[in-house]
C-alpha positions as CSV (number, residue, x, y, z in Angstrom):
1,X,-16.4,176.9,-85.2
2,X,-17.8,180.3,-86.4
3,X,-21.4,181.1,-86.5
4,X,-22.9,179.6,-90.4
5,X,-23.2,182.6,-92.8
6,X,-26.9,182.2,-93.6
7,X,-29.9,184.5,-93.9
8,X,-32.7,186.2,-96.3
9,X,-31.6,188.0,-98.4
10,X,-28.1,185.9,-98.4
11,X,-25.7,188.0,-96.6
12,X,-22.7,189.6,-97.8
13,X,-19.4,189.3,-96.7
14,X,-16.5,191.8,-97.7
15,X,-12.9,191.8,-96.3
16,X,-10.8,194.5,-95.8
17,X,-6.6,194.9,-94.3
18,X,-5.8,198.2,-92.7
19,X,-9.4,200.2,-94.1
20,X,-8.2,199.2,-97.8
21,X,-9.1,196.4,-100.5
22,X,-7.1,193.3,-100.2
23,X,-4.7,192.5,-102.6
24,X,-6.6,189.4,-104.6
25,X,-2.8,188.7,-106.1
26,X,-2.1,188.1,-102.3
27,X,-5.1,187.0,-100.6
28,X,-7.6,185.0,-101.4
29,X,-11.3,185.1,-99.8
30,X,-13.8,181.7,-100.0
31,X,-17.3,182.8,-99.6
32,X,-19.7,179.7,-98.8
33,X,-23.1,179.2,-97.2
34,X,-21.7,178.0,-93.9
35,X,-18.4,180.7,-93.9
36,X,-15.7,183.2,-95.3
37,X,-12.2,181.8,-95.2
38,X,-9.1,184.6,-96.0
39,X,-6.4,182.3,-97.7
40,X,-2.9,183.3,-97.5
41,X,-1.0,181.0,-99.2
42,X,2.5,182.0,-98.6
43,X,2.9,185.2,-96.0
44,X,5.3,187.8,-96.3
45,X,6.0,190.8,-93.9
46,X,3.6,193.1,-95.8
47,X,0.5,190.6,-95.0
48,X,0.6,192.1,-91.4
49,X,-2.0,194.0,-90.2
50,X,-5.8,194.4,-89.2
51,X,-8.1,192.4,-91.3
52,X,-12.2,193.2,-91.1
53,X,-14.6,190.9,-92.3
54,X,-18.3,192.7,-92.3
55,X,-21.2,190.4,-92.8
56,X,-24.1,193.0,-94.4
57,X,-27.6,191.7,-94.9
58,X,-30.0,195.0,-96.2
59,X,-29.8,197.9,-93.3
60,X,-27.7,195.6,-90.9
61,X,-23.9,194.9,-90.7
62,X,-21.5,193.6,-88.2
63,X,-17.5,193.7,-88.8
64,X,-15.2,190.9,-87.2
65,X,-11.7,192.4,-86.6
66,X,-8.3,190.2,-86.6
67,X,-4.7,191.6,-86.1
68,X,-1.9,189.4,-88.5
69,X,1.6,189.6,-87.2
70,X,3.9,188.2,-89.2
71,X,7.4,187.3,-87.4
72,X,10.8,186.2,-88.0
73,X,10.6,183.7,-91.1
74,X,8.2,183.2,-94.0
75,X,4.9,181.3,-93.1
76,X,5.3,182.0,-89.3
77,X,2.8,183.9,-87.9
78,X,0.7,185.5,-84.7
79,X,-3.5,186.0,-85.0
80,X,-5.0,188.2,-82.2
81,X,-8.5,189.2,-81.8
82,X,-9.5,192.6,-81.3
């Protein structure tokens, strides 16, 4: 269970793939009190990659860093830390 997301001022949370935006046509991000889920609803080849969550509250960040493989068929997938 990850850490809550809670803090004055209330923290921000941004996601990245590969150092770029995410696709919001593909991806979906829920932002709560308690978290930040990344939604994939259906994954494709393309959805691969490293994904970076950074939590920033005024001067102070720290980045959370996941590697997506997607193999063989649809919806099938591999999550590694890094």
């Amino acid at each position: 269970m990850p850490p809550p997301l809670k803090g004055k001022p209330k923290p921000v949370v941004t996601w990245t793939k590969d150092g770029q935006p995410l696709d919001t046509k593909r991806v979906n991000i829920r932002n709560s009190e308690r978290d930040s889920i990344l939604f994939i609803r259906t994954t494709e080849r393309d959805d691969s990659g490293v994904y970076e969550m950074c939590v920033k509250v005024d001067d102070f960040e720290d980045k959370a860093l996941l590697t997506l493989q997607i193999v063989g068929e649809e919806n099938k997938f591999r999550i590694s830390r890094i």
